[in-house]
C-alpha positions in Angstrom: 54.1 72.7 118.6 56.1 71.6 121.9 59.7 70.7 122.5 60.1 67.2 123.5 63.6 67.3 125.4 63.7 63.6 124.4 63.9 64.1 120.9 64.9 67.3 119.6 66.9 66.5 116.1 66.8 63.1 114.0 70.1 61.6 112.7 69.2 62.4 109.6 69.3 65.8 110.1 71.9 66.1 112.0 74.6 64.3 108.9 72.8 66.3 106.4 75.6 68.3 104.6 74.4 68.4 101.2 71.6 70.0 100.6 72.2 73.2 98.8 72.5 75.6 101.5 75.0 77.7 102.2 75.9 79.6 105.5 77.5 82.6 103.6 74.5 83.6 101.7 72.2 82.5 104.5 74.9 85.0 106.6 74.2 87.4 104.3 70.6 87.6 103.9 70.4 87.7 108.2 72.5 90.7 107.4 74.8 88.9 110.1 77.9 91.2 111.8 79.8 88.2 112.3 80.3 89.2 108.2 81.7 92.2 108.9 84.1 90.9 111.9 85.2 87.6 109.5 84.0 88.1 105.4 85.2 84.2 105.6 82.9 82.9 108.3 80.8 81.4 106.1 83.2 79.6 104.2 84.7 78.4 107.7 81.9 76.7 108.4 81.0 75.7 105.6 84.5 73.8 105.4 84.3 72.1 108.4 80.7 70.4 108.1 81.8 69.1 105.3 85.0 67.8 106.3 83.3 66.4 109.8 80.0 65.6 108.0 77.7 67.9 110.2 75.2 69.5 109.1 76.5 73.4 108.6 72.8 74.7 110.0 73.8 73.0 113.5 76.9 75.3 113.3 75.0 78.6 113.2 72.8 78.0 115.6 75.5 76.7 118.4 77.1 80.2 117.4 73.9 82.2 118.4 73.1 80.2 121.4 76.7 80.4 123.2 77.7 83.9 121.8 75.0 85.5 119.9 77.5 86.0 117.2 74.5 85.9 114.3 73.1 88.3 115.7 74.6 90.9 118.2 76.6 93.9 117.1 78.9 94.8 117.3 80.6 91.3 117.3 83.8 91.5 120.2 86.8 89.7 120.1 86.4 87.8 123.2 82.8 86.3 121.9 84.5 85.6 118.7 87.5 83.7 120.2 85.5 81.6 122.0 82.3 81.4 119.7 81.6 77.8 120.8 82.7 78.0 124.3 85.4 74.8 123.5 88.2 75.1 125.9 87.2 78.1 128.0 85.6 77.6 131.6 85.2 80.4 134.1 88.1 79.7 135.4 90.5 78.6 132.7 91.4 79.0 128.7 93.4 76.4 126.8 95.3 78.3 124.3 95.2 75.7 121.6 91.0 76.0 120.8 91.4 80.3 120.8 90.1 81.2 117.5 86.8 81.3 116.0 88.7 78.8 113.0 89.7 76.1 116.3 86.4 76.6 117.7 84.7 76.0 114.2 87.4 72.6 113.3 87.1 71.4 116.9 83.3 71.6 116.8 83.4 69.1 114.5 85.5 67.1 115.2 83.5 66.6 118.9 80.7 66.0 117.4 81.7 63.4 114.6 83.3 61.7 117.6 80.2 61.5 119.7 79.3 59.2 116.9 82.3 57.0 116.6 82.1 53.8 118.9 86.1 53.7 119.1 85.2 57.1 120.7 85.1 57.2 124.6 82.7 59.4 124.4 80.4 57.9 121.9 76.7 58.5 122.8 75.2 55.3 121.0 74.9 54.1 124.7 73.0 56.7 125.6 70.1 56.3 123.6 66.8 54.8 124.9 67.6 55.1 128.3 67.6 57.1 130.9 70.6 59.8 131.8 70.7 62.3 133.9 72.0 65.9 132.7 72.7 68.7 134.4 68.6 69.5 135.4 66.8 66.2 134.5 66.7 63.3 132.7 66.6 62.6 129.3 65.7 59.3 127.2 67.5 60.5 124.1 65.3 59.1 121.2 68.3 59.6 118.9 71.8 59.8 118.3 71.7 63.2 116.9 69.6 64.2 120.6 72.5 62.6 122.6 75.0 64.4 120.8 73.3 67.3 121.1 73.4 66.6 125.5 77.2 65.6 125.1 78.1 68.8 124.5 75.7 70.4 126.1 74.1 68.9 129.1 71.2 70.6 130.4 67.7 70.5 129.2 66.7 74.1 130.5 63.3 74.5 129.6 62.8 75.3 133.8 65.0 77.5 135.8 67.6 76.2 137.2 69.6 77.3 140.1 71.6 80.3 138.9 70.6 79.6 135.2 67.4 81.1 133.6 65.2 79.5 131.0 65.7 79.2 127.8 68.8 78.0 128.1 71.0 74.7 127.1 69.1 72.4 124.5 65.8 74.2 124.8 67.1 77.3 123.5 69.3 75.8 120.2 65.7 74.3 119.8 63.9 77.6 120.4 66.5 79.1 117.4 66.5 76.5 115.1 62.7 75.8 115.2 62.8 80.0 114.2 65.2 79.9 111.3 65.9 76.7 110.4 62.1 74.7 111.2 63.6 71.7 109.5 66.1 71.1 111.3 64.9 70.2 114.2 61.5 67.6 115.8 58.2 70.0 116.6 56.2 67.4 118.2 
């Protein structure tokens, strides 16, 4: 099984909202602390994939990848307010995306308008040919892949500078491939 930074989730997959499953119980069963810091997290993002059509499985991994918030206890404030990372640099916080419900809603929302083409930032041009991220180049075999870069630009497989592997894109495929196999391409 290998990553293939080219493709690493089908459309498909990436729009597939109804299919039964349900972050809460899912939440539950990985005996998650992110229940104990918010009983509604589940429901959050459960909301929100619905309402922006993305698949909800997408949601919890982004949250362990940029804050370990599945995962880590105990879940902090800071890590919670920022869960996605939307809005807050190193250097700066913009007020309006504080709050793991903005980050949730606005996670969305970005991602639903990487598909729109009335979008400036629609990706459908960036499929099939070659773009360069923040530590390669990429040949995004999909939409779902180039959303995927959009928000996250760096392949990270390697080392890079500052940054050590897993990292970016390879990492949210290193998580989802372990709890959610389907939801990403294991070439």
């Amino acid at each position: 099984m290998a990553f293939n930074r080219d493709y690493i989730l089908t459309d498909t997959t990436l729009l597939e909202v109804a299919d039964g499953f349900n972050p809460r119980a899912w939440l539950e069963t990985m005996k998650s602390p992110l229940l104990d810091f918010d009983p509604l997290a589940g429901e959050k993002i459960q909301g929100q994939a619905e309402k922006w059509q993305i698949n909800p499985k997408l949601f919890l991994v982004k949250l362990q990848v940029e804050q370990s918030l599945i995962t880590k206890k105990p879940v902090n404030r800071r890590a919670y307010d920022w869960a996605l990372g939307l809005g807050k640099t190193d250097s700066k916080a913009i007020a309006k995306f504080r709050g793991f419900g903005n980050q949730i809603t606005a996670f969305g929302q970005l991602l639903s308008s990487y598909l729109d083409r009335a979008n400036t930032y629609w990706v459908g041009d960036k499929v099939g040919k070659p773009w360069y991220v923040g530590d390669g180049m990429v040949v995004c075999k999909s939409l779902a892949t180039a959303v995927l870069y959009r928000y996250t630009p760096w392949i990270g497989e390697k080392d890079h500078q500052k940054l050590k592997a897993p990292f970016g894109n390879f990492l949210l495929w290193l998580v989802a491939r372990r709890w959610f196999p389907s939801l990403v391409v294991d070439e």
